[in-house]
N, C-alpha and C positions, 0 to 999 in steps of 0.2 A: 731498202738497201740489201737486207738480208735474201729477198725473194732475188733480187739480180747477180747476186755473189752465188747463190746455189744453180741458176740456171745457165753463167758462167761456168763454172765446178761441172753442170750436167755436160755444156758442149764440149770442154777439155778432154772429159772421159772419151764422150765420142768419135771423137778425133782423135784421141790416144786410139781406142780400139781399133777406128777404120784402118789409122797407117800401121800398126802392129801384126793385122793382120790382110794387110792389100796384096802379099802376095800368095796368098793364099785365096783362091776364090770361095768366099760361103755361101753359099746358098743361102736367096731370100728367103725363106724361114730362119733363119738364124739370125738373120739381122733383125727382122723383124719383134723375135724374142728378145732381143739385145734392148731394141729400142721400149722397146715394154717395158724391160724391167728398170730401164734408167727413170722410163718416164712415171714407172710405178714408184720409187725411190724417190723420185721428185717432188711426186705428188705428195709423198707419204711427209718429208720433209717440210712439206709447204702446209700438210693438215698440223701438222703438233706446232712449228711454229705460228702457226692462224689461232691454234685451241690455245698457246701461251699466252699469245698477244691479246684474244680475247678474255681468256682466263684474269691477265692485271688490268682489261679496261672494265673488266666488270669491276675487279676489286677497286679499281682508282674512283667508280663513279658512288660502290658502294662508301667506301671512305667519305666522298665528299657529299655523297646525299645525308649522310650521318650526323657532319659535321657541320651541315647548311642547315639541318632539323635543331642540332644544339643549338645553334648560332639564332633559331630563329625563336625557339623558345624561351630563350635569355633573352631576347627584345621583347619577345612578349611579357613577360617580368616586368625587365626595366620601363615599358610603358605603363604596364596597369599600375607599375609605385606611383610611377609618374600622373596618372590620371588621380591617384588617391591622396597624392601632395598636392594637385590642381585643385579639388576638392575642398582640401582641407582649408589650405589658401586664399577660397572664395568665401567658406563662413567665417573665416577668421577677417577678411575682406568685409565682407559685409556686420559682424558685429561692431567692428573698428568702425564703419561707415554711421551704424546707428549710434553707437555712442558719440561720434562726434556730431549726430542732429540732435543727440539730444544735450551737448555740453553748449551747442550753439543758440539752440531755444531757450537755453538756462541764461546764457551771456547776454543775448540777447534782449530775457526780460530782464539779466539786471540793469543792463544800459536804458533802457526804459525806464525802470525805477531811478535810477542817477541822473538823468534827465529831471525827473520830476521835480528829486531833491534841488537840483541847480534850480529851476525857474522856482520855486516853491523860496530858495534862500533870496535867489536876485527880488525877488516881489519885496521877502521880509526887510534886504537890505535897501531896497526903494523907499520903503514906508520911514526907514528907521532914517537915511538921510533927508526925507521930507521933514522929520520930527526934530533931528538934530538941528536942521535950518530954520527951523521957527524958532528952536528954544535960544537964548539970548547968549551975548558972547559972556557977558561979566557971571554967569550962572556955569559955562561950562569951561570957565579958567578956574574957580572955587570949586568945582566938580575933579579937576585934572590936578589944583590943588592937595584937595584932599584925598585923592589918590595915592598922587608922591609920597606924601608923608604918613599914610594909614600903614602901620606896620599891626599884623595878626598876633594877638598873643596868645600863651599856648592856654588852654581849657584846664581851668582847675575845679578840682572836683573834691569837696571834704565830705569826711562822714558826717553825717549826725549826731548830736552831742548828747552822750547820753540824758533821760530823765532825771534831775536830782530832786531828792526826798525834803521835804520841810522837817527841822527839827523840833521837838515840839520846846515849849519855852519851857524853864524849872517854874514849880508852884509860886506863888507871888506870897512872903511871908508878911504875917500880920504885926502891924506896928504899935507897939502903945505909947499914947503920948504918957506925960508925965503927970496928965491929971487921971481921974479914976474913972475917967471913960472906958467902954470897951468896944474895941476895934472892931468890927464885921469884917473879915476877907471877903472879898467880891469874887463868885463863881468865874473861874476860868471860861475865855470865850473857847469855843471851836476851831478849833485850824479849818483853814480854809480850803478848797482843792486846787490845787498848784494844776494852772495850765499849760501844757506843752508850750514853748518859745517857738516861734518859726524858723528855723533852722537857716543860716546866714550863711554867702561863700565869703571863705578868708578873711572871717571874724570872728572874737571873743565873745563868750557869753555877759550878758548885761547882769551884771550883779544887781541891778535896783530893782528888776524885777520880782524878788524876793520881798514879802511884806513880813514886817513884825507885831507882836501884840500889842495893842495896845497898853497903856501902865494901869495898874489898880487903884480903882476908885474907895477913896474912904470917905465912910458913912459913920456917921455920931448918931447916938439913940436922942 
């Protein structure tokens, strides 16, 4: 638009000048120069506005080559995060993966083992209704009896009573009759060794267990 608004502008001059000066004849060199210098004017307008227009399409392309290198270096960023959280993702991916082959090998043998237990009980509980069918009805109503009415009592538990000591007896004094005999005392026996009692739950000790001396024997000369 600019380039046809000045070449507009060039032929108005020119036509201004021809009818300004038509009655006047100039000689073709004059015109000539005339036509030169507009077309030099022309030209000259049409080179600075080409060096502007090229001068902002450089700057426009530098701008946007600038801005398409930032743009592209921030994707390259955001992928390589991106490739390093993919990464991350698949060992976390995959230890998740292993522990759970190994929480299912676990599970796995315990149902195996739980298996076992169930056939291993159903056998025991086979054997045990073949036994209960043999054994008699009147044997496991006195069984179911004495169940009902067995009540637990609680565990008592006493010390030990201590050892007691024998006392020993007082000396045996010597007697005189009233004739003129004379009495001998008879040598005191030995105490004996007291044997420990066996220790009894939630009972008294046995007094009888204790022995006494025998009485003194008199001897006449």
């Amino acid at each position: 638009m600019k380039r046809f608004t000045l070449m507009i502008l060039a032929l108005t001059a020119l036509v201004l000048v021809n009818c300004t000066y038509l009655p006047i004849p100039l000689p073709q060199e004059y015109k000539l120069a005339s036509e030169k210098y507009v077309n030099s004017q022309v030209e000259l307008a049409m080179s600075e506005q080409t060096s502007s227009l090229i001068d902002s399409i450089r700057q426009e392309t530098q701008t946007l080559i600038s801005e398409s290198i930032d743009s592209i270096l921030a994707a390259q960023g955001e992928i390589q995060s991106l490739v390093e959280e993919n990464r991350q993702l698949q060992t976390e991916l995959q230890a998740a993966m292993s522990d759970q082959t190994a929480t299912l090998d676990s599970q796995t043998k315990r149902l195996a083992e739980i298996n076992k237990l169930i056939n291993d009980i159903n056998l025991v509980q086979g054997e045990l209704i073949k036994n209960i069918e043999n054994v008699p009805m009147v044997t496991l109503l006195t069984l179911q009896k004495a169940l009902a009415t067995y009540k637990p009592q609680p565990l008592q538990i006493s010390r030990p009573a201590p050892p007691t000591e024998k006392i020993p007896a007082p000396a045996p004094t010597a007697k005189l009759r009233a004739s003129s005999k004379t009495v001998v005392p008879t040598p005191e026996p030995e105490p004996k060794a007291v044997e420990p009692e066996p220790v009894q739950e939630a009972e008294t000790l046995d007094m009888e267990s204790t022995t006494t001396p025998d009485a003194p024997v008199e001897t006449t000369n």
